[in-house]
C-alpha positions in Angstrom: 7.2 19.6 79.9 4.1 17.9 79.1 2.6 17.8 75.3 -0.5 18.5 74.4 -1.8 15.3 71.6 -1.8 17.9 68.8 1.9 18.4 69.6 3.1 15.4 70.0 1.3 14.2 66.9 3.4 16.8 64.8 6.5 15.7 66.7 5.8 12.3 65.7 5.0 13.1 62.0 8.2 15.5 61.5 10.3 12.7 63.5 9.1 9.8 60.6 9.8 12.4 58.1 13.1 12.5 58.7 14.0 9.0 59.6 12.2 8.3 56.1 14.7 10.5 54.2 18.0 9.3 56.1 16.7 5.9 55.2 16.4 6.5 51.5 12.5 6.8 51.5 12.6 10.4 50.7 9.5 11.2 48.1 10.4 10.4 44.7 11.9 13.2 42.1 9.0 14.9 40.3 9.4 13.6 36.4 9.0 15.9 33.8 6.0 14.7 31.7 7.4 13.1 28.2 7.1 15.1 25.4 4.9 14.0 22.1 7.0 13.0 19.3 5.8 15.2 16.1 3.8 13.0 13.6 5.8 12.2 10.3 4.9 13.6 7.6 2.5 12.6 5.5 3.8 11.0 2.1 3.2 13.3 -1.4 2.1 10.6 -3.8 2.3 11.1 -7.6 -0.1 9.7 -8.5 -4.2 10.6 -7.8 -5.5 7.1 -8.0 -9.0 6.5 -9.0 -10.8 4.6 -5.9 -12.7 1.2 -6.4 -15.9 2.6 -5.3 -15.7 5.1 -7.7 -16.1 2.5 -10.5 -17.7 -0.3 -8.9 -20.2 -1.0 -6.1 -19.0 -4.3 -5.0 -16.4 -4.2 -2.7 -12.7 -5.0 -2.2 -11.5 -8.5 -2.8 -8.4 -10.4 -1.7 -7.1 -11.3 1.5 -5.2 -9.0 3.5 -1.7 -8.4 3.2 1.6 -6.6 4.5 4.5 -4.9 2.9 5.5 -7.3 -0.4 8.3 -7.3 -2.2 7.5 -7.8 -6.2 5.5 -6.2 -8.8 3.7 -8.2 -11.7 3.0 -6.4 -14.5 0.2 -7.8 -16.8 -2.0 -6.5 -20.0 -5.6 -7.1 -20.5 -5.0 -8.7 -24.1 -9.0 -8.6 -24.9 -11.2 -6.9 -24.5 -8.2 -4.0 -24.2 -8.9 -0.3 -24.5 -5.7 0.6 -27.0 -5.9 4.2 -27.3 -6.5 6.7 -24.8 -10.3 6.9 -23.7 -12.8 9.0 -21.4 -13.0 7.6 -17.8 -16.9 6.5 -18.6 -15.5 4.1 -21.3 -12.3 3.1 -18.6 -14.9 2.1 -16.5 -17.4 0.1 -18.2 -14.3 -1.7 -19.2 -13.1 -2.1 -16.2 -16.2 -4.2 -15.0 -16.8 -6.2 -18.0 -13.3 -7.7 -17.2 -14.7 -7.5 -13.4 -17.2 -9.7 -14.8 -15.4 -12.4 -16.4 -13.0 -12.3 -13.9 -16.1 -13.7 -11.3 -17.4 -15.9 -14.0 -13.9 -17.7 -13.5 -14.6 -18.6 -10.0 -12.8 -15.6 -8.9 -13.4 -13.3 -5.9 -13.2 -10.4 -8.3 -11.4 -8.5 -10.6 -8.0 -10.1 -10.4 -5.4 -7.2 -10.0 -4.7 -4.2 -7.9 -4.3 -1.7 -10.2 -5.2 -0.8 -13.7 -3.5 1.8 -15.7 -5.1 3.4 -18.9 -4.0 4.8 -22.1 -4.9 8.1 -20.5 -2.2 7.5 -17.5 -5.4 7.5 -15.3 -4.9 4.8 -12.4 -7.4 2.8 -11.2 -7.8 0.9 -8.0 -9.0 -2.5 -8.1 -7.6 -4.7 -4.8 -5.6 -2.0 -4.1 -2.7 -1.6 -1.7 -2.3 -4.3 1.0 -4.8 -7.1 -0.5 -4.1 -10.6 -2.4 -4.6 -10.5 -6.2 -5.4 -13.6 -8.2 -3.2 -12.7 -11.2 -0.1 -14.9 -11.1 -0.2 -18.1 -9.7 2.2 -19.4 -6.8 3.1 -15.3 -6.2 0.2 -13.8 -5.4 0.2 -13.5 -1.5 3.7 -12.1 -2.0 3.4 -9.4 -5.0 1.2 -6.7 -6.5 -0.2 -7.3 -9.9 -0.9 -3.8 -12.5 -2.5 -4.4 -15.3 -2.3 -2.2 -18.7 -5.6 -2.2 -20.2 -4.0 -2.7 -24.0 -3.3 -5.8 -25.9 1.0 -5.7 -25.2 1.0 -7.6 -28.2 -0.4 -5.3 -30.7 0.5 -1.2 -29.4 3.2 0.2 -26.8 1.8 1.6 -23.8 1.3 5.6 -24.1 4.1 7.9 -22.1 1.3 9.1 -19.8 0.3 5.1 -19.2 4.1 3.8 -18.5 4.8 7.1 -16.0 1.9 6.6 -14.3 2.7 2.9 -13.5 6.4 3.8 -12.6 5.0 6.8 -10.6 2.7 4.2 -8.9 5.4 1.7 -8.1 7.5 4.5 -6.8 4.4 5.7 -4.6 4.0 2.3 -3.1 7.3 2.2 -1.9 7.3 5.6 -0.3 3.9 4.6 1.8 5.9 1.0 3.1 3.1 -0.7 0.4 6.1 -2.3 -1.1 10.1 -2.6 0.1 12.7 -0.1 -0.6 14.4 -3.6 -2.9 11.0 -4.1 -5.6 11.2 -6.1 -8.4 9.5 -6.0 -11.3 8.5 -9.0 -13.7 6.7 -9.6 -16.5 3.6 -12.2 -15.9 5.7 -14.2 -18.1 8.7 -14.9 -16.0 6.2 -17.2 -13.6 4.0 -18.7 -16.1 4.3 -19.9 -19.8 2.2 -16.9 -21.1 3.1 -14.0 -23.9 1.8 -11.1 -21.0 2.3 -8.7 -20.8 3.3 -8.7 -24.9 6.3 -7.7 -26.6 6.2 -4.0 -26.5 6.6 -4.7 -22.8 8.2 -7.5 -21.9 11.7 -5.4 -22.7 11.2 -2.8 -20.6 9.6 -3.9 -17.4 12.9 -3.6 -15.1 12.7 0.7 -16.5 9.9 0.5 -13.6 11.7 -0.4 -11.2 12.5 2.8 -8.6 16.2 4.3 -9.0 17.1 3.2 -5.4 15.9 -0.8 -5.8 
């Protein structure tokens, strides 16, 4: 029997078909689309830091930075704010040291973070940047500052949770590594800072599982 061309073109096709799948070139499986892992959590910090641009107009300094390992705590000595204050007076104090800071040659206020007699916390460099407060350690370490003179009054309850709280925050956002350690300016340099009513206690900030 003769076949028409339609035929024998669908005899042909059904005839590749099936030498196709004897010779292992059957279609491929279908592949069920990958599912979207669900997004972490976001972290619960502790404490409601007070942004740079809410004190300042210039913006951040330092160069960036990863995940560091060590904390530096400093005090401002003077000009120091020793007893707790209203956030208009935390601020102008905030960029008269801002000032002298740049005076020095720096790019600007030399810390990431100041904490206040209040236990308000302000940002300076912030997470992730390079301070200029303790030479030889500064690309590897976050430096807060107490606004007090360490020498002459003890930090307030409110001001010493709030940087423990912080500490503890940083570690929780991968800022700083599960193993922190916290010094005293004074173990890198010959200096007093950050005084004697701190100096003592500085290791107290370090988070339970470090």
């Amino acid at each position: 029997m003769q076949l028409n061309p339609i035929s024998f073109s669908l005899v042909v096709v059904v005839f590749v078909a099936v030498a196709l799948a004897t010779m292992g070139f059957a279609a491929p499986p279908r592949v069920a689309p990958a599912v979207a892992a669900p997004a972490a959590a976001p972290v619960e910090l502790q404490v409601p830091v007070i942004v740079r641009s809410d004190w300042t107009p210039q913006t951040h300094a330092g160069a960036r930075t990863g995940q560091v390992d060590d904390v530096v705590i400093h005090h401002f000595w003077r000009p120091s704010l020793d007893h707790v204050a209203a956030p208009a007076d935390e601020m102008a104090l905030l960029r008269q040291v801002e000032r002298s800071h740049l005076g020095k040659g720096w790019s600007g206020l030399a810390y990431n973070f100041v904490v206040f007699q209040s236990g308000r916390v302000y940002e300076v460099r912030g997470w992730g940047r390079e301070g200029a407060h303790t030479k030889g350690v500064n690309a590897h370490s976050v430096g807060i500052a107490f606004a007090i003179d360490g020498d002459r009054v003890r930090p307030t309850d409110a001001a010493w949770q709030a940087a423990k709280d912080l500490i503890e925050d940083g570690v929780a956002a991968g800022h700083l590594g599960d193993d922190v350690h916290v010094s005293g300016h004074n173990e890198h340099a010959a200096k007093a800072c950050p005084g004697r009513h701190l100096v003592p206690h500085l290791h107290d900030l370090e988070p339970a599982t470090a």
